[in-house]
Chimera marker file (.cmm) of the C-alpha trace (Angstrom):
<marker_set name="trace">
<marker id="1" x="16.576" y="-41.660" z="26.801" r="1" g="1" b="0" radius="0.5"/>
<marker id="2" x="13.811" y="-39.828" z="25.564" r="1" g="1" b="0" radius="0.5"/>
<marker id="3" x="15.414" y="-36.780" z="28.098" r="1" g="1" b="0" radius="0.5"/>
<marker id="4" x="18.580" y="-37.067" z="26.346" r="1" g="1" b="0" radius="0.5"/>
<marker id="5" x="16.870" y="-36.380" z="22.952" r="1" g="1" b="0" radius="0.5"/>
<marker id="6" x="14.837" y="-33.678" z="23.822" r="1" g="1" b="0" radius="0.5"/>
<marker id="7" x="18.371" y="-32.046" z="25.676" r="1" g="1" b="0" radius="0.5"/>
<marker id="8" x="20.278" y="-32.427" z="22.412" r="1" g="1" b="0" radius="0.5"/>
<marker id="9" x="17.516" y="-30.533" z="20.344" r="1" g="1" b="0" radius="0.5"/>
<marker id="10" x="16.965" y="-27.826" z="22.939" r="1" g="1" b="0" radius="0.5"/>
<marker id="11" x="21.229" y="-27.392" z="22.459" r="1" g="1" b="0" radius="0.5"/>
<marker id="12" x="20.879" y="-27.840" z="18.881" r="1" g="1" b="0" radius="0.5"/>
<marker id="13" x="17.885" y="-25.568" z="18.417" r="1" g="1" b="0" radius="0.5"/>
<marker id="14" x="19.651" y="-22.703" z="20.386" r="1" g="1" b="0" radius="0.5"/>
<marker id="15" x="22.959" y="-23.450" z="18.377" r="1" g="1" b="0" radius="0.5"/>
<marker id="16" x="21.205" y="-22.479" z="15.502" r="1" g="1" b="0" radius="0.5"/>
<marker id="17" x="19.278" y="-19.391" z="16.907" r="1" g="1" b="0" radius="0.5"/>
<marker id="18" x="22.427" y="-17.634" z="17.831" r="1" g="1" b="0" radius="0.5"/>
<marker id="19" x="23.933" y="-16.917" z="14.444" r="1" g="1" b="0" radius="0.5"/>
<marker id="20" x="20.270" y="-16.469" z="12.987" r="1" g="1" b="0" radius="0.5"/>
<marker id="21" x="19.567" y="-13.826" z="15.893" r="1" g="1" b="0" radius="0.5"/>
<marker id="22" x="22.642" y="-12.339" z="14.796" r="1" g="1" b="0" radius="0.5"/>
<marker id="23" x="22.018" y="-12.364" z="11.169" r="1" g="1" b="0" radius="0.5"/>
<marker id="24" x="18.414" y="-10.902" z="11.526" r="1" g="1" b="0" radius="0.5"/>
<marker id="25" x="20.064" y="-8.094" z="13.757" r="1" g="1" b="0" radius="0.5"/>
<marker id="26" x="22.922" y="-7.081" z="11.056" r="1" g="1" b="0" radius="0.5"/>
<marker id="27" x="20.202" y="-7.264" z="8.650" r="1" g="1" b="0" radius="0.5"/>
<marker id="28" x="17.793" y="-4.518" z="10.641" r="1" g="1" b="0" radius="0.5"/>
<marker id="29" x="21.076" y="-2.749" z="11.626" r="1" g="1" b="0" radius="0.5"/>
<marker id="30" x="22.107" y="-2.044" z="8.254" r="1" g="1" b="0" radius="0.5"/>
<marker id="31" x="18.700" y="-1.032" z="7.239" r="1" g="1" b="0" radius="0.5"/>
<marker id="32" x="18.337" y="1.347" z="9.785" r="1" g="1" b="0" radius="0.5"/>
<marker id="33" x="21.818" y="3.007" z="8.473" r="1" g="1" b="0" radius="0.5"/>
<marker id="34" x="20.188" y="2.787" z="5.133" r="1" g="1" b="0" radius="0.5"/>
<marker id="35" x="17.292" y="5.159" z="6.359" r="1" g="1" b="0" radius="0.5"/>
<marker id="36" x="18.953" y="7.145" z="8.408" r="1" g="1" b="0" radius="0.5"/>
<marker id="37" x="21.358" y="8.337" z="5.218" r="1" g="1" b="0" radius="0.5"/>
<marker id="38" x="18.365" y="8.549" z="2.870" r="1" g="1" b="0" radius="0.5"/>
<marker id="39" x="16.917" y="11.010" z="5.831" r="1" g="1" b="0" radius="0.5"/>
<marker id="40" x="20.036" y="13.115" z="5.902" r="1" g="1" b="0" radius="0.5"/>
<marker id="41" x="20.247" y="13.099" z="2.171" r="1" g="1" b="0" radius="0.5"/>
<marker id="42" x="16.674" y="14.462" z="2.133" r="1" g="1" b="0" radius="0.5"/>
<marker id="43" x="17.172" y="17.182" z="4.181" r="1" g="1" b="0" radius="0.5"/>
<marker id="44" x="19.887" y="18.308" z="2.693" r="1" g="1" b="0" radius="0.5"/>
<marker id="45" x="18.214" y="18.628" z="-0.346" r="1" g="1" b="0" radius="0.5"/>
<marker id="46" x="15.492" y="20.176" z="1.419" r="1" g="1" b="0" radius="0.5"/>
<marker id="47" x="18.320" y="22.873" z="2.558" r="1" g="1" b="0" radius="0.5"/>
<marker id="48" x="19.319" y="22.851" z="-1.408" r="1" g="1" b="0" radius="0.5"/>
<marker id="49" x="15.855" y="23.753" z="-1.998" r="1" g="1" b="0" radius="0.5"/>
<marker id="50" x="15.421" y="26.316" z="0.638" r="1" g="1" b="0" radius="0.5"/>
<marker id="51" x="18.692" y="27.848" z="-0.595" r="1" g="1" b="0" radius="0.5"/>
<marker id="52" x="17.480" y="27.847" z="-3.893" r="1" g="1" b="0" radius="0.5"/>
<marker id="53" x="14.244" y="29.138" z="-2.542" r="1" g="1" b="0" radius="0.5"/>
<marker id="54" x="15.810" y="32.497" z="-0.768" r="1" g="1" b="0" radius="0.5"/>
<marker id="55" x="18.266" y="33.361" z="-4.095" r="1" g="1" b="0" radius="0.5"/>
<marker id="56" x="14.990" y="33.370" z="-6.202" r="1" g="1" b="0" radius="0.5"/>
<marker id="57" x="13.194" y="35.384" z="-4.062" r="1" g="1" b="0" radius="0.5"/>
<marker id="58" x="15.874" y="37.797" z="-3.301" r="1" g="1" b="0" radius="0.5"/>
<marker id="59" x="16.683" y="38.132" z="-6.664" r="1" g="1" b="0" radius="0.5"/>
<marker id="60" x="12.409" y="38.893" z="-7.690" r="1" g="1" b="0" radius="0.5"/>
<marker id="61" x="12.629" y="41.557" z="-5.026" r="1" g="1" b="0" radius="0.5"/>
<marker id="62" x="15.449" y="43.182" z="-7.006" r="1" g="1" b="0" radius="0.5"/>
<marker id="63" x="13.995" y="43.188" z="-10.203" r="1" g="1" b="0" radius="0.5"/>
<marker id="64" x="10.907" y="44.546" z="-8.485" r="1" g="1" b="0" radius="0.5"/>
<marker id="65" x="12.942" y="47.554" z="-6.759" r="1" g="1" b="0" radius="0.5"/>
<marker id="66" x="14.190" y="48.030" z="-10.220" r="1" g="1" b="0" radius="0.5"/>
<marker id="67" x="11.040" y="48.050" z="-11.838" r="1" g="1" b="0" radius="0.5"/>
<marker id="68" x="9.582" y="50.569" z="-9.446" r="1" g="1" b="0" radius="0.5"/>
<marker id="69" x="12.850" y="52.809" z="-9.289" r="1" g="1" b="0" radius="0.5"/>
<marker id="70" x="12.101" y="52.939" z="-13.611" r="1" g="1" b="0" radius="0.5"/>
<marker id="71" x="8.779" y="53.909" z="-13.151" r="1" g="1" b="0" radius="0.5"/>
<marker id="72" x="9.238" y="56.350" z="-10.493" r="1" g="1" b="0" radius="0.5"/>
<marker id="73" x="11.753" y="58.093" z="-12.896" r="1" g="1" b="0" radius="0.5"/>
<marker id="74" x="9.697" y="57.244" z="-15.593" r="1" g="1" b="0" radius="0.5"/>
<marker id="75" x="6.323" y="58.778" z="-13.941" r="1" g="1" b="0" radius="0.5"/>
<marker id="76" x="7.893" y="62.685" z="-13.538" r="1" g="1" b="0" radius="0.5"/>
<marker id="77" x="8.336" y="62.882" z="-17.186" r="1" g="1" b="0" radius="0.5"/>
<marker id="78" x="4.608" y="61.618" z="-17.891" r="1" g="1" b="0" radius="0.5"/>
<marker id="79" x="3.310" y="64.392" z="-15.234" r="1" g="1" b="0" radius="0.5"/>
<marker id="80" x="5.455" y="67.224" z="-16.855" r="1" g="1" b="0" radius="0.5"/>
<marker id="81" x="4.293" y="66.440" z="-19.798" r="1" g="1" b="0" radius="0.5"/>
<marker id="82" x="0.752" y="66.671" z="-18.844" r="1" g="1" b="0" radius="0.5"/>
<marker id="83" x="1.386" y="69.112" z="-16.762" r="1" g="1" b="0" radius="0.5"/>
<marker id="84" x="1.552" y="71.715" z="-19.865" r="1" g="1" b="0" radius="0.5"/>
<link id1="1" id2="2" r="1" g="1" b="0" radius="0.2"/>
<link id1="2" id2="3" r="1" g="1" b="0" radius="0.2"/>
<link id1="3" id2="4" r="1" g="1" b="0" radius="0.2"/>
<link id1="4" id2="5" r="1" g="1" b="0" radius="0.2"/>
<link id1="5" id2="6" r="1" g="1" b="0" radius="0.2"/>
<link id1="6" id2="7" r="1" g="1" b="0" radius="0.2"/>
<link id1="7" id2="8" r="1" g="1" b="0" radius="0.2"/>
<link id1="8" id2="9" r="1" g="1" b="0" radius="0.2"/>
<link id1="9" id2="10" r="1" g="1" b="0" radius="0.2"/>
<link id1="10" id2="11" r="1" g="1" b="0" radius="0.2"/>
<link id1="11" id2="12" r="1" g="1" b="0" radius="0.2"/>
<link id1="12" id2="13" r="1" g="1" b="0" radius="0.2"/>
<link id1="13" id2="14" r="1" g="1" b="0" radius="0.2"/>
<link id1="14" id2="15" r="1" g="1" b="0" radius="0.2"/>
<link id1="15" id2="16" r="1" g="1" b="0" radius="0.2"/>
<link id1="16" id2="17" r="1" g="1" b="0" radius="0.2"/>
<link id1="17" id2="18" r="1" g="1" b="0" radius="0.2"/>
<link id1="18" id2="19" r="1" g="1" b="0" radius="0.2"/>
<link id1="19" id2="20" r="1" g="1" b="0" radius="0.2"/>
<link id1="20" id2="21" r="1" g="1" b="0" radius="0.2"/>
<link id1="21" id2="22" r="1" g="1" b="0" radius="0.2"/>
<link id1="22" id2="23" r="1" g="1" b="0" radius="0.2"/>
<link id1="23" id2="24" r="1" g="1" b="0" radius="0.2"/>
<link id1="24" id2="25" r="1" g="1" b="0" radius="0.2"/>
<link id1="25" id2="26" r="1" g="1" b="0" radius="0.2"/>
<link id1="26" id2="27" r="1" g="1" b="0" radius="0.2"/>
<link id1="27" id2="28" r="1" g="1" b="0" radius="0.2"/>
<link id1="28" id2="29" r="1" g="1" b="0" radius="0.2"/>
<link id1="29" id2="30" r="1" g="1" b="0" radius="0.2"/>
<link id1="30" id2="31" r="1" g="1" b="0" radius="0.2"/>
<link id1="31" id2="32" r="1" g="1" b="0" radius="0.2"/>
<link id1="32" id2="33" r="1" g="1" b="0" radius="0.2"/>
<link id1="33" id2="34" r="1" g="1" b="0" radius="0.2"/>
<link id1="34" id2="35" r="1" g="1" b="0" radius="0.2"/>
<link id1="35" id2="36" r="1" g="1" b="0" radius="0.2"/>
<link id1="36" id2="37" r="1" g="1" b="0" radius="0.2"/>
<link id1="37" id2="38" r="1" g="1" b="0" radius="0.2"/>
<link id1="38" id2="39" r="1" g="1" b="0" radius="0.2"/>
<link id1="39" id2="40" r="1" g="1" b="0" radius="0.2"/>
<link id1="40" id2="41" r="1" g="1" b="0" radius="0.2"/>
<link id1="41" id2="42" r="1" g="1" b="0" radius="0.2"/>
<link id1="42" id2="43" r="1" g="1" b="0" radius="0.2"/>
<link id1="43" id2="44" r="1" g="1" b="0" radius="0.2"/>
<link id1="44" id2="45" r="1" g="1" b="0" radius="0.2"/>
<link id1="45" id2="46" r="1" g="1" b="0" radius="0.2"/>
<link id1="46" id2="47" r="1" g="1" b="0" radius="0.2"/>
<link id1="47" id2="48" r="1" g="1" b="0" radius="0.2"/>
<link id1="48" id2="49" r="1" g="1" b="0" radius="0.2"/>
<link id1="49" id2="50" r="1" g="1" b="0" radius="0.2"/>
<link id1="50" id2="51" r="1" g="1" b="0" radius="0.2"/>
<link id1="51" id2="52" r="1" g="1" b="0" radius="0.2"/>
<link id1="52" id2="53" r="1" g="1" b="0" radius="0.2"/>
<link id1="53" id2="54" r="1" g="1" b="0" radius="0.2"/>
<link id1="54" id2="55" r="1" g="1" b="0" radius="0.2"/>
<link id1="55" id2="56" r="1" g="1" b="0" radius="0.2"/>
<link id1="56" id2="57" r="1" g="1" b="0" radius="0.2"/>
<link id1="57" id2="58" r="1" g="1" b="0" radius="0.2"/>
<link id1="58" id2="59" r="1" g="1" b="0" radius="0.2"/>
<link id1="59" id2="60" r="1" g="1" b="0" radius="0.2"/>
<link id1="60" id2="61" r="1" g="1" b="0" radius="0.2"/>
<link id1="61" id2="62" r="1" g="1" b="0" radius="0.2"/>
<link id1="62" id2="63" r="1" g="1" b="0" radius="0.2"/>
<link id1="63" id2="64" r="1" g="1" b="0" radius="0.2"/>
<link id1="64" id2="65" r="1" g="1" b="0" radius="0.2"/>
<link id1="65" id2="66" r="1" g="1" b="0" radius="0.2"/>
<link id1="66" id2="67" r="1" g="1" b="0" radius="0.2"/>
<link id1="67" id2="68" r="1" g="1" b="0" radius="0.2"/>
<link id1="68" id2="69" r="1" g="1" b="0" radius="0.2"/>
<link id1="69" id2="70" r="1" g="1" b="0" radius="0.2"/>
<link id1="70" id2="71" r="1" g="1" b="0" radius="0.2"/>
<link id1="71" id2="72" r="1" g="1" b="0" radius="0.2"/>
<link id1="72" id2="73" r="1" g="1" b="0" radius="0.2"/>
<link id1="73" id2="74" r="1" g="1" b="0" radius="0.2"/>
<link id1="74" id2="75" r="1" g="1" b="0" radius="0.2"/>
<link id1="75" id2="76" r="1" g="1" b="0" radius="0.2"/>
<link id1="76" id2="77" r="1" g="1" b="0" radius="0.2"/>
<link id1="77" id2="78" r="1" g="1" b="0" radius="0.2"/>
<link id1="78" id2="79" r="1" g="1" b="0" radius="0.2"/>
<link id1="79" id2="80" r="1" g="1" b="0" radius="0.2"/>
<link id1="80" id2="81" r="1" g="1" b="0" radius="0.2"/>
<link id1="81" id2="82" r="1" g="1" b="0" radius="0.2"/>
<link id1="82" id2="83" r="1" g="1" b="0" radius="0.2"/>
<link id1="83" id2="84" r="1" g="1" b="0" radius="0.2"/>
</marker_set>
């Protein structure tokens, strides 16, 4: 007898692992899709950045070639002008 009731929890206990195994992997599933968006959400930003990044840049080096393209016109009036 006491077989029978130690069969009948064993068959019960699995019963009821099943759906929680199955639970407990949806869960971890849909937390790994989770992070794996918020990584591909962070590098894009991180291209947004970069992006960002190079246009600033670029643009500084312009307004430094302008800069220097004043000065060098600039600079021959100052030397004629001490020239005399």
């Amino acid at each position: 007898m006491e077989d029978y009731v130690i069969l009948v929890l064993g068959i019960v206990l699995i019963g009821a692992a099943i759906p929680i195994t199955a639970i407990l992997t949806s869960h971890l599933s849909k937390q790994s899709k989770l992070k794996l968006e918020v990584l591909k959400q962070e590098i894009e930003l991180e291209k947004v950045r970069k992006e960002g990044y190079i246009i600033e840049t670029e643009k500084l080096r312009l307004e430094i070639e302008q800069t220097r393209q004043q000065l060098t016109l600039d600079q021959p009036v100052q030397f004629k002008l001490e020239d005399r």
